[in-house]
KOLKOL-143662 format. One line per field, with one value per atom (N, C-alpha, C): x, y, z; residue number from 0; atom name. Coordinates in steps of 0.05 Angstrom, whole numbers. Last residue first. Layout:
# KOLKOL-143662
u	c(X; ...)
v	c(Y; ...)
w	c(Z; ...)
pos	c(NUM; ...)
site	c(CA; ...)
***
This chain:
# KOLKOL-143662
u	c(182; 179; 154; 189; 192; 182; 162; 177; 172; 188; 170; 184; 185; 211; 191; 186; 167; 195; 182; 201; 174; 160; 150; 180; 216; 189; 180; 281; 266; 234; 320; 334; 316; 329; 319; 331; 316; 313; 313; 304; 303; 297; 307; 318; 325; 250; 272; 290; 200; 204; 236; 167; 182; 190; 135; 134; 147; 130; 135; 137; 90; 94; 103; 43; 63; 74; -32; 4; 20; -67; -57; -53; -34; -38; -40; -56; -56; -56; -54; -52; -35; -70; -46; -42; -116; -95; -66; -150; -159; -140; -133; -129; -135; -109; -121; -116; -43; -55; -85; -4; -15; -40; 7; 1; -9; 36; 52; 43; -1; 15; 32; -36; -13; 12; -71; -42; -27; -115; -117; -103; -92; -109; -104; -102; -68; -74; -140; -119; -104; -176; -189; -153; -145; -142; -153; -160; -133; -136; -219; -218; -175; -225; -231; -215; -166; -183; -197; -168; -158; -184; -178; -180; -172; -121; -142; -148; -102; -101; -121; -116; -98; -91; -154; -161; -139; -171; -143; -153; -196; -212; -192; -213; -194; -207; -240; -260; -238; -213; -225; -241; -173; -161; -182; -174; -200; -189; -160; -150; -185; -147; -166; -171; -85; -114; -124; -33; -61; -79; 33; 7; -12; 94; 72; 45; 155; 128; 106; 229; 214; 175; 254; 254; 227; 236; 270; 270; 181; 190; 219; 152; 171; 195; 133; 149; 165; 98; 116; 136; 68; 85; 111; 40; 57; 81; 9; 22; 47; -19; -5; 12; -47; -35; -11; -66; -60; -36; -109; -98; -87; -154; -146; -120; -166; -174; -161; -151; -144; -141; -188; -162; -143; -235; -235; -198; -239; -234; -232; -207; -216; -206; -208; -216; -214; -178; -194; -193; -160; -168; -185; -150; -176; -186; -103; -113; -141; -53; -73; -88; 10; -6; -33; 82; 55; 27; 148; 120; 101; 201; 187; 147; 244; 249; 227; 260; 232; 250; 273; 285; 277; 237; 244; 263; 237; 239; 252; 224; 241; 258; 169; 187; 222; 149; 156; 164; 148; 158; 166; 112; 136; 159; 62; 73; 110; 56; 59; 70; 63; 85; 85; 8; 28; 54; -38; -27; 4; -20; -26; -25; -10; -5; -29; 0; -22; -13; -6; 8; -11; 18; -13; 7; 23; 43; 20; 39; 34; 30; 68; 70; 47; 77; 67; 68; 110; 117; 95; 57; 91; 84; 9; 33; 57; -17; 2; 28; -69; -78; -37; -57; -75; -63; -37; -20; -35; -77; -54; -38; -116; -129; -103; -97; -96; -98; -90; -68; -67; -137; -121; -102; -146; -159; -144; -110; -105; -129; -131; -103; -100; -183; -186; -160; -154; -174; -184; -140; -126; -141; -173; -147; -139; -199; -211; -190; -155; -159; -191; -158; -135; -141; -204; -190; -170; -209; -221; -211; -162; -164; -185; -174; -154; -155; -228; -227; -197; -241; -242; -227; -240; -223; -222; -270; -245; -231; -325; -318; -287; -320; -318; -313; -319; -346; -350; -253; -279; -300; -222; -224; -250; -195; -216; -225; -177; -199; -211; -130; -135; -171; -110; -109; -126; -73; -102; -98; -65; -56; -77; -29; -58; -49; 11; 12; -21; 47; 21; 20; 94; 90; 56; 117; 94; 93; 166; 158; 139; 211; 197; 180; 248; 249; 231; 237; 249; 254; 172; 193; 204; 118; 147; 176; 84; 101; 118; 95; 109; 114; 54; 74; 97; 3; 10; 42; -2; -1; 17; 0; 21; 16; -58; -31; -12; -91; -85; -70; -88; -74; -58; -111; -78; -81; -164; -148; -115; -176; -173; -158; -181; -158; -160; -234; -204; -183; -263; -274; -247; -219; -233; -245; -181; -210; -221; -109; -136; -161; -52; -81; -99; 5; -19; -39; 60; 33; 16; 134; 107; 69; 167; 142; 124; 235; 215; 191; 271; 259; 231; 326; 296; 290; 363; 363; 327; 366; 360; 353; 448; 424; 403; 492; 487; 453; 521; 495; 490; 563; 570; 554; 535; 539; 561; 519; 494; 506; 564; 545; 531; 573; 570; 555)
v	c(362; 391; 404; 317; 344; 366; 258; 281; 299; 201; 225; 261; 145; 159; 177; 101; 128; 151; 30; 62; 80; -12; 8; 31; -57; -45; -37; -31; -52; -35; 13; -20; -41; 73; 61; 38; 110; 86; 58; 163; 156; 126; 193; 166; 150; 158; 164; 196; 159; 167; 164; 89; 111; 130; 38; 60; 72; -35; -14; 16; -86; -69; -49; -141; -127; -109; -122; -132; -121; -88; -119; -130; -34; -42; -76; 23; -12; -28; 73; 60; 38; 63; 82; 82; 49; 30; 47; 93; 67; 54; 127; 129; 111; 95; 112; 116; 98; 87; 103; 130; 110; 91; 188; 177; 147; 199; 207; 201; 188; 155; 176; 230; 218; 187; 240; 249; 234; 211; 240; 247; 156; 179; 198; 143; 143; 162; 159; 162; 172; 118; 136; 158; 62; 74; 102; 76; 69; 84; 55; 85; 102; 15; 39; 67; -38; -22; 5; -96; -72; -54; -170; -137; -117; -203; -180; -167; -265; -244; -221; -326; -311; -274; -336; -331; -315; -302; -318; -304; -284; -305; -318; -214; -245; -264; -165; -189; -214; -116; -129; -148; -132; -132; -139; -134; -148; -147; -119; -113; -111; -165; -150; -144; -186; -195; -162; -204; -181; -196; -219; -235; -207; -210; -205; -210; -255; -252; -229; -242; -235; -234; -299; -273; -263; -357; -336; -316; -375; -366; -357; -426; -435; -410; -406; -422; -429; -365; -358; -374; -407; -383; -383; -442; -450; -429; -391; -406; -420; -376; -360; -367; -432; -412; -397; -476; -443; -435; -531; -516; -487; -556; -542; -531; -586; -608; -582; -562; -586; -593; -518; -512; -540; -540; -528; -526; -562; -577; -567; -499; -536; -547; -452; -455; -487; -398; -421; -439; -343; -357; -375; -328; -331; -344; -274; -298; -305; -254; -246; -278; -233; -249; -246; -206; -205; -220; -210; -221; -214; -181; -180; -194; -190; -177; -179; -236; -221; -208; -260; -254; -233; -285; -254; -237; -328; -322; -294; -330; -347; -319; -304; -294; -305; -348; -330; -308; -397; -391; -371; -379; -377; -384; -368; -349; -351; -426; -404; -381; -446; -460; -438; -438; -436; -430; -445; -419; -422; -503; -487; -465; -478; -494; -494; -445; -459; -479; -371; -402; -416; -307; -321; -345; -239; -276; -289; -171; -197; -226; -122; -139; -163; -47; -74; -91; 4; -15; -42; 50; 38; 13; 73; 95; 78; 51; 57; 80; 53; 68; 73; 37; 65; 72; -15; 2; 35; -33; -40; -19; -50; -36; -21; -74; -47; -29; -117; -109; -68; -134; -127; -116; -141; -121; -108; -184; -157; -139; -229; -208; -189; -230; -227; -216; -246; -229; -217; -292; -280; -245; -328; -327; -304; -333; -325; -317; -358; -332; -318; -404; -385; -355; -429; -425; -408; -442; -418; -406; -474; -452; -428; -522; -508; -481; -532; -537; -505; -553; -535; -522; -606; -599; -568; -625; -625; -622; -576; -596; -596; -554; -548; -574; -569; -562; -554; -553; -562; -555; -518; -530; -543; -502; -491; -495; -547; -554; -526; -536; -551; -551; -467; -488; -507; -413; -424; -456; -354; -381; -399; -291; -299; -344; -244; -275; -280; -182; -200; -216; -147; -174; -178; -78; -94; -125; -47; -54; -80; 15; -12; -17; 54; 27; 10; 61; 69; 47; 56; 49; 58; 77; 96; 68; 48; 78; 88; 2; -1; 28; 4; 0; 1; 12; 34; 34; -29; -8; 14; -70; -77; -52; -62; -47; -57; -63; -34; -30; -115; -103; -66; -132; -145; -128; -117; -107; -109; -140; -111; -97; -196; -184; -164; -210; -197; -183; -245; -213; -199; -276; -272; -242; -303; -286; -279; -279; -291; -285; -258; -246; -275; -247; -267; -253; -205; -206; -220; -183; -200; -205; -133; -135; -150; -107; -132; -135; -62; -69; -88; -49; -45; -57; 19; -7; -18; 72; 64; 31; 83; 79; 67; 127; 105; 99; 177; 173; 146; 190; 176; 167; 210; 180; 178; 267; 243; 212; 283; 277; 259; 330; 302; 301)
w	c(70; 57; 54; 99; 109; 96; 91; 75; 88; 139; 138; 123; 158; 142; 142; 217; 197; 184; 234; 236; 215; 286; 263; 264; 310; 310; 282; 305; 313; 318; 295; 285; 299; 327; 298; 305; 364; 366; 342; 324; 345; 351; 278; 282; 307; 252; 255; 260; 306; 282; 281; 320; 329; 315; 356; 331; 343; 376; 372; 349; 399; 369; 381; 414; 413; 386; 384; 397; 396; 422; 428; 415; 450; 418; 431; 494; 497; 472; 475; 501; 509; 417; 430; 463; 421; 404; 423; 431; 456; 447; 398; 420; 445; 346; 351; 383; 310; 324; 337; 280; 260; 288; 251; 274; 266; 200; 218; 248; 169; 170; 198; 154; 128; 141; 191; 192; 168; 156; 166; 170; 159; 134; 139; 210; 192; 170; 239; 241; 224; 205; 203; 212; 220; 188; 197; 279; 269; 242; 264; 286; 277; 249; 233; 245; 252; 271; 253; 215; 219; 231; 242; 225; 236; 259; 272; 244; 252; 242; 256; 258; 276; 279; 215; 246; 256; 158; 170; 200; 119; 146; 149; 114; 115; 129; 107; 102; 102; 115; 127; 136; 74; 98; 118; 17; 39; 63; -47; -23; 0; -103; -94; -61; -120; -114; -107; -163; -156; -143; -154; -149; -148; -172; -171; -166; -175; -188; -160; -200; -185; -197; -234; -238; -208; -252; -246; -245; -226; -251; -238; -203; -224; -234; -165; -166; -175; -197; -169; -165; -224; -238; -216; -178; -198; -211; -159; -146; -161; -206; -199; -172; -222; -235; -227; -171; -171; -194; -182; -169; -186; -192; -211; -209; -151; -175; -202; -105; -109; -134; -108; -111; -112; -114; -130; -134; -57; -75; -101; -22; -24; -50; -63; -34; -32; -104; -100; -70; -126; -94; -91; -168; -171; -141; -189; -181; -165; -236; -220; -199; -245; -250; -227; -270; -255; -266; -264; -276; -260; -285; -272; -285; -323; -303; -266; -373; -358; -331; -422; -399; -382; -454; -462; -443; -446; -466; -478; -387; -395; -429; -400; -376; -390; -436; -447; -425; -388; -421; -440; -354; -349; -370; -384; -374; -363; -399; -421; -400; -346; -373; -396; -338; -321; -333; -377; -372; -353; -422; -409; -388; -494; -472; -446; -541; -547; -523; -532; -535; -522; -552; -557; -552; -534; -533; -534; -544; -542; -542; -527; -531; -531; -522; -518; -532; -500; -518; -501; -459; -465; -488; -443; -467; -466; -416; -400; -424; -437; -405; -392; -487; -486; -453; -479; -492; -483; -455; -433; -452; -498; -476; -461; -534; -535; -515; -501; -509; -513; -505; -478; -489; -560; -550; -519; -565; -591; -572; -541; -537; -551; -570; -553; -534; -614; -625; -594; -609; -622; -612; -592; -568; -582; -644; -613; -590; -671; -679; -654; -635; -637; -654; -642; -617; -624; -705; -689; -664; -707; -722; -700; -666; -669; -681; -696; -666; -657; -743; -745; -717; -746; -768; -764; -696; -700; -727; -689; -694; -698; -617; -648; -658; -566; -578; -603; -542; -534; -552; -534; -565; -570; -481; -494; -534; -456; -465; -472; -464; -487; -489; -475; -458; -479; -495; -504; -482; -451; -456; -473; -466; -457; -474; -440; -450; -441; -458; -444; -456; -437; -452; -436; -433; -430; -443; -413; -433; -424; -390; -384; -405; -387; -401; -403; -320; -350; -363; -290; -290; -319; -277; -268; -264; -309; -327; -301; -288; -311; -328; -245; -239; -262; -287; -254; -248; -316; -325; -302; -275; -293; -304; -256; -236; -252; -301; -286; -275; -309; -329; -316; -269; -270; -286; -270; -252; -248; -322; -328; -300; -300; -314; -319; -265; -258; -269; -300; -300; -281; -342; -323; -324; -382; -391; -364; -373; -369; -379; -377; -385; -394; -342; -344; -355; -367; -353; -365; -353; -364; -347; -358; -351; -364; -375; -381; -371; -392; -358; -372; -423; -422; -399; -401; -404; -403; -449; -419; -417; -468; -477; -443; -442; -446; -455; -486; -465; -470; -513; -491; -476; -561; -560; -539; -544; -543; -543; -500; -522; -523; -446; -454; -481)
pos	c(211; 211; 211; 210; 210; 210; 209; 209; 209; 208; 208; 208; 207; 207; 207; 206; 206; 206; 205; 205; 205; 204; 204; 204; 203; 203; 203; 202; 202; 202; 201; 201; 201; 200; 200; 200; 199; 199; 199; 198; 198; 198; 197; 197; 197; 196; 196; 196; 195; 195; 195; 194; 194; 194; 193; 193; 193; 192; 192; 192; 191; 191; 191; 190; 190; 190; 189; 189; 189; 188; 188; 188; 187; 187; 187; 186; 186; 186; 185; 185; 185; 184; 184; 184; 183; 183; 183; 182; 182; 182; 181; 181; 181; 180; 180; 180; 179; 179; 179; 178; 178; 178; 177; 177; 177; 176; 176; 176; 175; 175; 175; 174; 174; 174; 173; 173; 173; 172; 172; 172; 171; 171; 171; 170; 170; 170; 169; 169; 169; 168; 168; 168; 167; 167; 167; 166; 166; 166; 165; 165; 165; 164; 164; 164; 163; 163; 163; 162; 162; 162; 161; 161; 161; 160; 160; 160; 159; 159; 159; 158; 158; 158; 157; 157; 157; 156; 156; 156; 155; 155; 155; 154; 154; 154; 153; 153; 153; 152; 152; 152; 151; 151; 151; 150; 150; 150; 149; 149; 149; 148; 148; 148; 147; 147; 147; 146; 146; 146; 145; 145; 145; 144; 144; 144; 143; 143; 143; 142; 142; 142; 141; 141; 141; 140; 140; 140; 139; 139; 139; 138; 138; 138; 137; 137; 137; 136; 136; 136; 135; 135; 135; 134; 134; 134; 133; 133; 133; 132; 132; 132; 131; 131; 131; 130; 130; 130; 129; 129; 129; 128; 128; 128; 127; 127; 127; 126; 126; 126; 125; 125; 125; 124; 124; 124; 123; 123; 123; 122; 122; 122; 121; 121; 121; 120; 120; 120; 119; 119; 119; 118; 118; 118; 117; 117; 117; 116; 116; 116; 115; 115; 115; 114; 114; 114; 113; 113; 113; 112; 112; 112; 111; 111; 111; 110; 110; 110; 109; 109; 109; 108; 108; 108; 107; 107; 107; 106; 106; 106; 105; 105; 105; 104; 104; 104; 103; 103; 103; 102; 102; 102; 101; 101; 101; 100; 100; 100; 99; 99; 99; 98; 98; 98; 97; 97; 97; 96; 96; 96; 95; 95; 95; 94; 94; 94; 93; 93; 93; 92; 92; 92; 91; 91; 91; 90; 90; 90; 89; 89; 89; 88; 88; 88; 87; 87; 87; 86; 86; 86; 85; 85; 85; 84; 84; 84; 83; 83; 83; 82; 82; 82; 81; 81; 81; 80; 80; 80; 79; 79; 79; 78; 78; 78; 77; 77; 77; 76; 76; 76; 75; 75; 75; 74; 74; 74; 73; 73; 73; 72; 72; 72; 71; 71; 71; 70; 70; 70; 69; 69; 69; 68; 68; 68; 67; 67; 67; 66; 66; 66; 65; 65; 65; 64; 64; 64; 63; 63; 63; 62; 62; 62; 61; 61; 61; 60; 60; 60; 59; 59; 59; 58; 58; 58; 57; 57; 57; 56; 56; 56; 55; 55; 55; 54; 54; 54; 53; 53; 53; 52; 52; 52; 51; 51; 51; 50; 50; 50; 49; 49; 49; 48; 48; 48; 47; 47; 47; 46; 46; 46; 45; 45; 45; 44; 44; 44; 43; 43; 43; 42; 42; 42; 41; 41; 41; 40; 40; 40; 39; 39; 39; 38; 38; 38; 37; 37; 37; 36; 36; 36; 35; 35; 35; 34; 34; 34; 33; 33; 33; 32; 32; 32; 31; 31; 31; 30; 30; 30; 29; 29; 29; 28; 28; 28; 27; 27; 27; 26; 26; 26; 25; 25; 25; 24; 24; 24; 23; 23; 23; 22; 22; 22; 21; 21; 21; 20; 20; 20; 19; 19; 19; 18; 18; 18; 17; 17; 17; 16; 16; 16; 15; 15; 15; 14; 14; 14; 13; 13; 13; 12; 12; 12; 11; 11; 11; 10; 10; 10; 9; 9; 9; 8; 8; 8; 7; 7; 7; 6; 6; 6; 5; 5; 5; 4; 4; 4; 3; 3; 3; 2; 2; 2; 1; 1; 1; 0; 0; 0)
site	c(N; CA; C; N; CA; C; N; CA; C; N; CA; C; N; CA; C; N; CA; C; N; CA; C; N; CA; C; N; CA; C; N; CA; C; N; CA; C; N; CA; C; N; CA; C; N; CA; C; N; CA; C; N; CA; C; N; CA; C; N; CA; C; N; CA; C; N; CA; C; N; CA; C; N; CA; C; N; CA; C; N; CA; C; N; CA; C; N; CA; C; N; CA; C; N; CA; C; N; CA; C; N; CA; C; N; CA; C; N; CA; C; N; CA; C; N; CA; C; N; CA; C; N; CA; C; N; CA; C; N; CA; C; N; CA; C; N; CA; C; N; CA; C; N; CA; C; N; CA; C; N; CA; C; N; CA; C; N; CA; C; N; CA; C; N; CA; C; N; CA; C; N; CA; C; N; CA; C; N; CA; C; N; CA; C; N; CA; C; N; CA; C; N; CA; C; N; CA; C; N; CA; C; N; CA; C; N; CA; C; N; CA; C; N; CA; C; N; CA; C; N; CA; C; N; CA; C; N; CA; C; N; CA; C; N; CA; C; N; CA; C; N; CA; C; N; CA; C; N; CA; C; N; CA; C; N; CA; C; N; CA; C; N; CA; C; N; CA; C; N; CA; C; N; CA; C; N; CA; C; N; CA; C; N; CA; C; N; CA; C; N; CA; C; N; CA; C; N; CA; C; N; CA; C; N; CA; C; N; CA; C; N; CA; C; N; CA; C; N; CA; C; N; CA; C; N; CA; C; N; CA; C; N; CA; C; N; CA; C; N; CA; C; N; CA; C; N; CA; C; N; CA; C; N; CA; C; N; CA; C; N; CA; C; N; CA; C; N; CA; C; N; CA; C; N; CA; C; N; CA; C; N; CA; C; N; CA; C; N; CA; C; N; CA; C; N; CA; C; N; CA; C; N; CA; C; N; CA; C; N; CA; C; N; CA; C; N; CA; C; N; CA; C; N; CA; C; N; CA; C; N; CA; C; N; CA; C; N; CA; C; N; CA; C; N; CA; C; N; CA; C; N; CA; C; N; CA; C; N; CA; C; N; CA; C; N; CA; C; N; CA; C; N; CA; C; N; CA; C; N; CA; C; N; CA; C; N; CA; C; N; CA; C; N; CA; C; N; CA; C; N; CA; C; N; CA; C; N; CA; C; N; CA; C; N; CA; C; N; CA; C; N; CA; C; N; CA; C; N; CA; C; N; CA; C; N; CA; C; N; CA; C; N; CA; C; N; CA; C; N; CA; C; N; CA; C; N; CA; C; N; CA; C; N; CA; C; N; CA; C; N; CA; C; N; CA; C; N; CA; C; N; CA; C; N; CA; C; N; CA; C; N; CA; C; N; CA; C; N; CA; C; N; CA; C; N; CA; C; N; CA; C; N; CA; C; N; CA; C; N; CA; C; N; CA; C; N; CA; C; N; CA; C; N; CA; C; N; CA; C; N; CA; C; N; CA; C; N; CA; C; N; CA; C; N; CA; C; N; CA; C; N; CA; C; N; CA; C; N; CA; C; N; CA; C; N; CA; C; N; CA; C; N; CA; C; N; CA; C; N; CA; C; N; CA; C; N; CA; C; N; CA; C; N; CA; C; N; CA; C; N; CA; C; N; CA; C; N; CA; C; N; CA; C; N; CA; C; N; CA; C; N; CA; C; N; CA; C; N; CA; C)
***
């Protein structure tokens, strides 16, 4: 085969919310994680100027600074997201707010995939601001991403059980090939089946398991 029958690698789009939060270095890490084992893939980061961050300059100046701040502050994520992932970056400075900018330039660049982080707002906080990354999800054409920060054992969804130590301690140690402990492996309260394939396969837990 030669080189010009080799089809070229198609690019694979990866947009990403960059917020000022103390969170965003964790959206950037797993948009880094997930984007070098893809081919092609290529980094957009959108950081949004919103209005009220104009707030407190005088108004001949208000705009200018805000943006070369908005400016100066994606030029660093950026670098940051180019160093830790070695792929094509990008970045998207707009003067909206974050929802509309991220799904704007998804839109824009015909995004494959968006990822966004979030700040789990509770009540009235989530009322009077509501969800970024709610909105995105909604809006965007393309498959979204949400990062939070993993609390399995700290949920406060009642219906839900924390996870058993004794279980994770288990699954760790056989690589997932046992996944219950021994007071769980009796009696799981809930219902649930496990099995390896391919015994019984088409309901419950299955376990694909590398042999080699």
């Amino acid at each position: 085969m030669t080189n010009a029958d080799k089809s070229p690698t198609p690019r694979f789009v990866v947009v990403v919310g960059v917020d000022s939060s103390t969170e965003v270095d964790r959206v950037i890490d797993a948009a880094c994680n997930l984007a070098r084992a893809i081919a092609g893939a290529e980094l957009h980061l959108v950081h949004a100027l919103e209005p009220y961050e104009t707030e407190g300059f005088p108004v001949a100046e208000a705009r200018e600074r805000a943006i070369e701040r908005g400016r100066v502050y994606l030029d660093g994520k950026a670098r940051l997201a180019q160093a830790r992932s070695n792929l094509t970056v990008v970045g998207h400075l707009r003067e909206c707010k974050a929802a509309p900018a991220i799904v704007q330039t998804a839109t824009s660049t015909d995004a494959d995939l968006v990822i966004v982080g979030t700040h789990d707002r509770k009540g009235l906080p989530r009322l009077a601001f509501g969800s970024v990354s709610e909105r995105v999800a909604r809006e965007c054409a393309c498959p979204v991403l949400i990062v939070r920060p993993k609390h399995h054992a700290t949920s406060d969804v009642p219906e839900i059980e924390p996870p058993c130590p004794d279980c994770l301690k288990v699954q760790r140690e056989s690589k997932s090939a046992k996944l219950w402990c021994a007071r769980h492996s009796e009696h799981h309260p809930i219902g649930h089946l496990h099995y390896e394939i391919p015994a019984g396969f088409g309901r419950g837990s299955s376990l694909l398991q590398d042999q080699g």
